[in-house]
N, C-alpha and C positions, 0 to 999 in steps of 0.2 A: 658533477661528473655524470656525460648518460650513458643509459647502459646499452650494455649491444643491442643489436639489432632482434639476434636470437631469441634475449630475454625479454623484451617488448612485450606487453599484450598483445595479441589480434586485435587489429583494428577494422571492421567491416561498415560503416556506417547505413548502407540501405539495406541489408541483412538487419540491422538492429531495430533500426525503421520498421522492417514488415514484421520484423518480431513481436514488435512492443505492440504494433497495431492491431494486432491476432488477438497478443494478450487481454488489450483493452474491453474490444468483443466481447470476450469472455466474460469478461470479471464486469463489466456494465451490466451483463443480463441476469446475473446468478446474487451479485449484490443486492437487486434490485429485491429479494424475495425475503433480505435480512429482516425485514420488519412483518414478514407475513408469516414468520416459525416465532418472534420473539415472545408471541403470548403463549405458547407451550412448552419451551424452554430457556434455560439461564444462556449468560454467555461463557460461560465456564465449563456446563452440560455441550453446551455446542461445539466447544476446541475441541472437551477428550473426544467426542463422540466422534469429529467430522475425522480426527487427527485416526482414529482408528479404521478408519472406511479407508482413508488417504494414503495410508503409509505402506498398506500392499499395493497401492496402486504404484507408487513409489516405487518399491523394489521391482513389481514388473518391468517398469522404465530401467533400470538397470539389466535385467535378465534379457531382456530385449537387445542390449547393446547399447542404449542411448543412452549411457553415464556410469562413471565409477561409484558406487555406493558411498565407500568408504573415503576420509577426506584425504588430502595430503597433510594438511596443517591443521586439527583440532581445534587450537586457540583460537583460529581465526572463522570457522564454519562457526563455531561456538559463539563470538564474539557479532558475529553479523545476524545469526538466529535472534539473539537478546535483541537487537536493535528492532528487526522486522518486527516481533513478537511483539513488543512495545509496543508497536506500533500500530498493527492489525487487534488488540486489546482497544485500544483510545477510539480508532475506527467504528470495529464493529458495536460500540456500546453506541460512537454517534448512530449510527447505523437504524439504532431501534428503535432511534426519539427524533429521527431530525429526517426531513425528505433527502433524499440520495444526492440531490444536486447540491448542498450546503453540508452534507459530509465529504462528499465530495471536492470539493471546492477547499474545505481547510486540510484536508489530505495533500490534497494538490499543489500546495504551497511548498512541498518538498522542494521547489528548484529556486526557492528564496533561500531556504535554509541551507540546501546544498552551496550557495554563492558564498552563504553568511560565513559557514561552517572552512570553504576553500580561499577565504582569505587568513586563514590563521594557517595556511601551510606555505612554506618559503616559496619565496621568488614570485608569491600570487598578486597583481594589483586589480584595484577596481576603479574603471575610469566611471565619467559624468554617467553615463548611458547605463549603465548597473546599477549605481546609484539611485538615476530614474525608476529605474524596475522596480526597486527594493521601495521606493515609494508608492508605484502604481499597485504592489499586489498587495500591501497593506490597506491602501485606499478599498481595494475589492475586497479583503478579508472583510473590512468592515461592513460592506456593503451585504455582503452575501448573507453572514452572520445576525447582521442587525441587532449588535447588545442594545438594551435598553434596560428601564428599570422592569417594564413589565414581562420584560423577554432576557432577561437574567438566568444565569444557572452554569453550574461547571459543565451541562452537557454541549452547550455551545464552544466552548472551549476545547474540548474532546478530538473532533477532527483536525484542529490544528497542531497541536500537542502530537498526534498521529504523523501529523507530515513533518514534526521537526524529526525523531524517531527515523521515519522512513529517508529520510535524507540521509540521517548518517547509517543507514543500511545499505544507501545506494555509493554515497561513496568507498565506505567496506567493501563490496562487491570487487568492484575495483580495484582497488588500493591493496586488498587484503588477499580474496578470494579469486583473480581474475583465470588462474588456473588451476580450479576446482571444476570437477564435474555437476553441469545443473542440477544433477541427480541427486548431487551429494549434500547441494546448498538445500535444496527443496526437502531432502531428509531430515535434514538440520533444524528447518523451520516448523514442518509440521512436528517432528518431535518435542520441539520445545514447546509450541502451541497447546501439544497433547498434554505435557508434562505438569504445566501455567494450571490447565483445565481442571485435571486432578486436583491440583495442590487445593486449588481455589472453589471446589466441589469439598475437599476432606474440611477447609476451613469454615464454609457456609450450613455444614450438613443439619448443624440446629438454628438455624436461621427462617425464623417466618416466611412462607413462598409467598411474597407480594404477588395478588393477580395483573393481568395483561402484557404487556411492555414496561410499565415503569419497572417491575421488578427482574428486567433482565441483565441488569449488572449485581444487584445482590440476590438473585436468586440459585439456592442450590441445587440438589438434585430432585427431578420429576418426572413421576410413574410416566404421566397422560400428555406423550408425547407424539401419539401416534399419527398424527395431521400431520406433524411438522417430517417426521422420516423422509416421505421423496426427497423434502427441498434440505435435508442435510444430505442425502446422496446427491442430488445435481452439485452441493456446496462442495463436498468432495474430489467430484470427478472433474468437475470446472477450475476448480484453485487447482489442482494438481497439473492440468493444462493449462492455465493460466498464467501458473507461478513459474512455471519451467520455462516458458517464452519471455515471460520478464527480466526473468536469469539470465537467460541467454543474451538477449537484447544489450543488458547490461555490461556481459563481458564482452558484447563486439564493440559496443561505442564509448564515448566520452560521459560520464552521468548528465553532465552537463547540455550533451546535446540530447541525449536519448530521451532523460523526461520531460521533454518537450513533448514528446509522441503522446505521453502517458494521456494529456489534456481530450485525447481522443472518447475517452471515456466520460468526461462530462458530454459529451453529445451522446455517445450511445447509451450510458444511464438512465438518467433523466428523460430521453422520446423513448426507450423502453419503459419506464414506470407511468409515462404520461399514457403509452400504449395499452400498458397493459393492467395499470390499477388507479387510470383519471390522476395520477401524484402532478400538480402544477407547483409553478413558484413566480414569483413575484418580478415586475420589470425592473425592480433594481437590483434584486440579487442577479436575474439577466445580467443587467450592467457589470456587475460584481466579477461573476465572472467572466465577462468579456476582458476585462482589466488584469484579473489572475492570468489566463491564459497569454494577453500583451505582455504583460512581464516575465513570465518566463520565456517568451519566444524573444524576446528583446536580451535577457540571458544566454539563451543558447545561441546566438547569432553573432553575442562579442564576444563569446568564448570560443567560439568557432572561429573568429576571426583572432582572436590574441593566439590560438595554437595553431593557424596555418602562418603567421608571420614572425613567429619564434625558431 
């Protein structure tokens, strides 16, 4: 049965377009500085911390007018915070060990998982050409990643774990959240973010501070923080813009088509860190993710076309 008209999401497709594209901006430039705070703080010190700068920023965005705070559905702001949360955890930890373009890259695998994840919901089929996709962006996982014996380790693993996560965030969004205020989704997340950060800060507190980066997923709390401060408030003010257009973006289009956009952000990451801190990578993770980005645009193009001929 479908439903009226009424009850429909919005549906705006170039609105979501220039959304996601803003977004990518953003979050390309501000990412790029994750590994340059990580020798002064944990990732756990980083949530509650950024999540406290962020969540007035938050409520302004409400006070402003530009969103209801409070949700309609609880379960379900609730249920899509966990997912995101997950998600931006496995991230930012790749984040501290791995150049931005090959965290990026298994992040970005979201619209494999989104396919994987929308065939287990009724009436969904996947012909030859998804198929292909779902091959081509494995082929670049591998490429981008490069497991081997000498280049081993759960951190490699991290950003793709990130993007199965963010997938089923992005279809929650959707599915769950499509008439919620961004304001309310984006509360939802950095409070959870904050919350994670805490918990995972009270659990570390006797925990040896490993120096530099390696020790920024088990590192707890730490006085000699003071280098890293601006770049937690650009962290702040940037996810907070950042995440509210993704949001948005989300609820004007299809998951399907919109994080296609997202892929904008391996370009602007990556010539940002090559700009601005020499970060290069290699001609075949190039390859790699040339291949990632082909498949999901080869995703979004039969999805595009299975819901304009239904």
């Amino acid at each position: 049965m479908s439903h009226p008209a009424s009850l429909a999401p919005e549906t705006r497709p170039v609105a979501a377009a220039l959304s996601m594209l803003a977004a990518m901006a953003i979050i390309g430039v501000i990412d790029a500085y994750i590994a340059q705070l990580a020798p002064y703080m944990g990732l756990w010190q980083f949530h509650a911390m950024r999540a406290a700068m962020a969540l007035p920023l938050v409520v302004g965005l409400s006070l402003l007018g530009l969103g209801r705070l409070r949700p309609h559905r609880w379960w379900a702001v609730a249920a899509r915070s966990g997912f995101i949360t997950l998600a931006m955890l496995f991230y930012f930890s790749a984040l501290a060990v791995l150049p931005i373009a090959q965290a990026l890259a298994g992040l970005f695998t979201s619209p494999l998982f989104i396919l994987l994840f929308s065939v287990l919901l009724p009436g969904m089929r996947i012909g030859p050409w998804r198929i292909l996709a779902v091959g081509l962006g494995f082929a670049g996982i591998v490429l981008v990643l490069q497991p081997s014996p000498g280049n081993a380790g759960w951190s490699s693993l991290f950003p793709v774990a990130g993007g199965m996560f963010y997938a089923m965030g992005a279809l929650s969004t959707r599915a769950w959240c499509a008439d919620e205020s961004p304001v309310a989704l984006l509360a939802g997340v950095m409070s959870m973010l904050g919350l994670v950060g805490l918990i995972g800060l009270m659990v570390l507190a006797f925990w040896p501070v490993p120096p530099g980066t390696e020790g920024f997923v088990t590192r707890g709390w730490s006085w000699e923080v003071g280098p890293a401060l601006p770049l937690v408030v650009l962290q702040a003010v940037g996810s907070v813009a950042g995440v509210f257009l993704i949001i948005r973006a989300y609820q004007l289009g299809e998951p399907s088509y919109v994080s296609v956009f997202e892929y904008a952000v391996m370009v602007f990451g990556p010539l940002y860190a090559l700009w601005a801190f020499g970060q290069t990578i290699g001609p075949w993770q190039v390859a790699g993710i040339g291949l990632i980005v082909l498949a999901g645009g080869v995703i979004a193009l039969r999805s595009r076309d299975d819901t304009l001929s239904s």
